[in-house]
N, C-alpha and C positions, 0 to 999 in steps of 0.2 A: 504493500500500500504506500511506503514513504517514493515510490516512483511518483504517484498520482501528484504528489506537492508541488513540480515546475509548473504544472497543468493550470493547474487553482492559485498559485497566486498569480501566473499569469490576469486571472479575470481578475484582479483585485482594480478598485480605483486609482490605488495609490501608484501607478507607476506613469498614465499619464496624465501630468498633471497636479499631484498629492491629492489625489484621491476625493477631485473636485466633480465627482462624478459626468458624465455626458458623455460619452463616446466621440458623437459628434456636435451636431447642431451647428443649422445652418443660415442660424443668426451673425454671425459673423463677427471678427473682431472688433475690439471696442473704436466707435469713430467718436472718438474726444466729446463726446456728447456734454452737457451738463445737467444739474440737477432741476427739477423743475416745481418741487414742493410750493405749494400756497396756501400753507397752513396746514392745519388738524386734515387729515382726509376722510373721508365721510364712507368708503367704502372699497373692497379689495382691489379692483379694476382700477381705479384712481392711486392707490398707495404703489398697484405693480409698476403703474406708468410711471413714477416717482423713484422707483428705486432700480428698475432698468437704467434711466437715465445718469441716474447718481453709479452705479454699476461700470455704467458706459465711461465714467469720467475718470475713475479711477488710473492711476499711472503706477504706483507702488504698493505692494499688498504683503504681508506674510499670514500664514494659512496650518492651522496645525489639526489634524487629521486621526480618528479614529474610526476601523472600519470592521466590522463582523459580517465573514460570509458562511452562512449555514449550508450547507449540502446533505441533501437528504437522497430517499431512495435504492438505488441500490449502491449507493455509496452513501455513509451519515459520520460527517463532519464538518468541523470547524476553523476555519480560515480567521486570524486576525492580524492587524496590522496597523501601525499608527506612524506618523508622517508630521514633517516640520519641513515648510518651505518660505522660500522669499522669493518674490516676484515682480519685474522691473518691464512694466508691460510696452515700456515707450519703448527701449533699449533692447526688448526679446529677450532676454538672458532672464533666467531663473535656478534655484539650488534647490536640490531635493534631499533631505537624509529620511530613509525607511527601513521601518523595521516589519517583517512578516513570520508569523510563526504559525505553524503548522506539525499536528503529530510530533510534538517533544521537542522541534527543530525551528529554529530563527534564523533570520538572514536579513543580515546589512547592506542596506545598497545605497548609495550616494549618486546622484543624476545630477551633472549640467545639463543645463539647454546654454550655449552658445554660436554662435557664427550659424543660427539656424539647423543648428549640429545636438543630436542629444548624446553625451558620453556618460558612459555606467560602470560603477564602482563597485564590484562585491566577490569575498570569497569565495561564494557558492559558484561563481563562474569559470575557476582554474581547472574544474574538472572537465566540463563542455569545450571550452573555448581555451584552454591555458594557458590563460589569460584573467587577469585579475580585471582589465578592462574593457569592454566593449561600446563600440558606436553603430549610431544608426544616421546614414548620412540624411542631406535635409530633401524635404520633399522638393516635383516643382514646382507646387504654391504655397512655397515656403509660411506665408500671413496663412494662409489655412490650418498648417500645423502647427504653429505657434497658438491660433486656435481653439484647436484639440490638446492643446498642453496645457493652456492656461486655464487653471482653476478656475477663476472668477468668470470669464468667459464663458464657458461649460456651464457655469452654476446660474449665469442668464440665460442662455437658451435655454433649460429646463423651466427657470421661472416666466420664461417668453411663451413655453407652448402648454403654460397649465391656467387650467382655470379655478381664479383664487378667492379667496372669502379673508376679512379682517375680523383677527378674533380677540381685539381688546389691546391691552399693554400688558407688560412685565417688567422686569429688573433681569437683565443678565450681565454676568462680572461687573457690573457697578454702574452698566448703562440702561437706560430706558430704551423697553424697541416696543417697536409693533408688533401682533405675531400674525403670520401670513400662513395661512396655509391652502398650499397649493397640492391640487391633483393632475397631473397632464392627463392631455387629452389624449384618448390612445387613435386616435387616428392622425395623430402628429408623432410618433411613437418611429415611426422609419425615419424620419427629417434629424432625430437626436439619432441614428445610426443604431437604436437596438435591436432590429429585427431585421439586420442587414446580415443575409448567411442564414442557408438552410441549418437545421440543429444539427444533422447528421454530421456535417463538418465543420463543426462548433462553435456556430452562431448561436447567438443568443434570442429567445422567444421569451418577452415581457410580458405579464399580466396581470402586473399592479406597478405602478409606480406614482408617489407623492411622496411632499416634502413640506417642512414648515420653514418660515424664512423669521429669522428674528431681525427686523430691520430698526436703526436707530432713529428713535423721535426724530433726531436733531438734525443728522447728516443724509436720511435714508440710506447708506449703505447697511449692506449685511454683517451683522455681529456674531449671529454666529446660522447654521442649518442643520435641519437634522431629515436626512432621505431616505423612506424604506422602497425598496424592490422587492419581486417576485418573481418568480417565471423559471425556464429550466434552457441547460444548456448540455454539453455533451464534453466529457475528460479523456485523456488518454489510461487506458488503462495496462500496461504492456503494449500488447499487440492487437488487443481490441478496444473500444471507443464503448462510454456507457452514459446513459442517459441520464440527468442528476436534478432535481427542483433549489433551487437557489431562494434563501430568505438573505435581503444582504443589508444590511443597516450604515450609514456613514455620515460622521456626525465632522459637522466641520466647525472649527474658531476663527474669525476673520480679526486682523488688526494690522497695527503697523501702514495704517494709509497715510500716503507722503512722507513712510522713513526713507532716507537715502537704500539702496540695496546694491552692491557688491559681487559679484563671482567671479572669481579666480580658477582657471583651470590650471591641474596640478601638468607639472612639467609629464610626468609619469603619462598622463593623455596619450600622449604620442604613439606608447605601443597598443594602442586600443585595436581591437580585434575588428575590422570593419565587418556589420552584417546588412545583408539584403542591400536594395537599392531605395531612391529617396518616394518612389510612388507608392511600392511596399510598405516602408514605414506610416506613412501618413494611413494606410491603409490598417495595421496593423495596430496604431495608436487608434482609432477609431473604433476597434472592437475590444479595447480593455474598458473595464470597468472602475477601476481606481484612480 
């Protein structure tokens, strides 16, 4: 069973993106929009439009990540993984440090995204690739998979194709939000890239997703979300493929809007293992779910 684990964290959110859920969505990147609040809002539809916008404007982000994916059926386990990012949306560059554990075993992976280039950091790799490093060079629409990586990005197209209700105020870590909760609509449900791929070859088939948005009184950005799925998908099992129901929870923390953000790729980069091609990856980031 410890083979089945590259399989399953591969679905995790956390790898494109930290674990900002979306696969895809074809909302597109953020166009420097600004905030549009005018006061108290009086209802879900009015608050979405308000913090899309506020969403849209954002330029600097860090994002800290906890994700549970259940697997049941003829496989029953538990996939978890939690995730610390910064995100420099003007600039493209973002850092990722992740942790996944799985059946007794954890695994560290560190991801730049730079020069539209994603490079990855982890032990668990010298075995496959012997290589402690691997890269996925950049797509040809490079802004499309920048995209698909950016957290915050992803976690607007979700909030772009659901439809939402306002359900009062709260206090989270010390700030005042809205709570938003959204359900997409599943006939928007291929446009976010999840029903893209027969299951047999390990697509994934959704059939629930929603999310709560906790957005701030003040700034309408997101403070923090919390997103349950459903549906099933298909592992490698050895030399056969099995059919599996996914419950997958992913709680996100948003902060850090307008800190400066930094990444540094280590010299070591250099021996990264190149894999696939840049249409591949874009294509590839589009069917994880972390």
């Amino acid at each position: 069973m410890r083979r089945l684990l590259p399989a399953l964290v591969a679905l995790l959110v956390l790898t494109a993106g930290c674990s900002g859920l979306l696969p895809g969505g074809s909302d597109g990147p953020p166009t420097n929009g600004t905030a549009t609040g005018t006061g108290t809002p009086t209802d879900g539809s009015e608050l979405r439009a308000d913090t899309l916008a506020a969403m849209d404007a954002v330029e600097t982000y860090r994002v800290e990540a906890n994700v549970s994916t259940r697997y049941s059926g003829t496989l029953d386990q538990t996939v978890s993984g939690t995730s610390e990012g910064r995100f420099d949306r003007t600039a493209r560059v973002a850092y990722l440090n992740q942790t996944q554990s799985a059946l007794g075993q954890s695994y560290v992976v560190e991801t730049y995204y730079v020069n539209d280039t994603v490079y990855q950091r982890s032990e668990s790799y010298v075995l496959q690739y012997d290589s402690e490093w691997i890269r996925l060079p950049a797509a040809e629409n490079a802004s499309e998979q920048w995209s698909r990586f950016d957290t915050l990005t992803r976690q607007r197209a979700l909030l772009n194709a659901s439809n939402v209700t306002l359900d009062g105020t709260r206090t989270v870590n010390g700030t005042e939000v809205y709570v938003l909760r959204a359900q997409v609509d599943r006939s928007r449900l291929d446009e976010l890239g999840f029903t893209a791929g027969p299951i047999e070859q390990g697509g994934l088939n959704v059939t629930s997703l929603n999310a709560t948005f906790y957005v701030s009184t003040e700034t309408n950005r997101p403070v923090r979300s919390v997103t349950n799925l459903t549906g099933r998908t298909t592992v490698q099992a050895g030399d056969n493929r099995r059919t599996v129901r996914i419950q997958q929870r992913i709680d996100l923390d948003f902060g850090g809007y307008g800190t400066p953000v930094t990444v540094t790729l280590p010299e070591e980069a250099a021996t990264a293992v190149p894999l696939g091609t840049g249409a591949s990856n874009a294509s590839g980031n589009a069917t994880r779910l972390a």
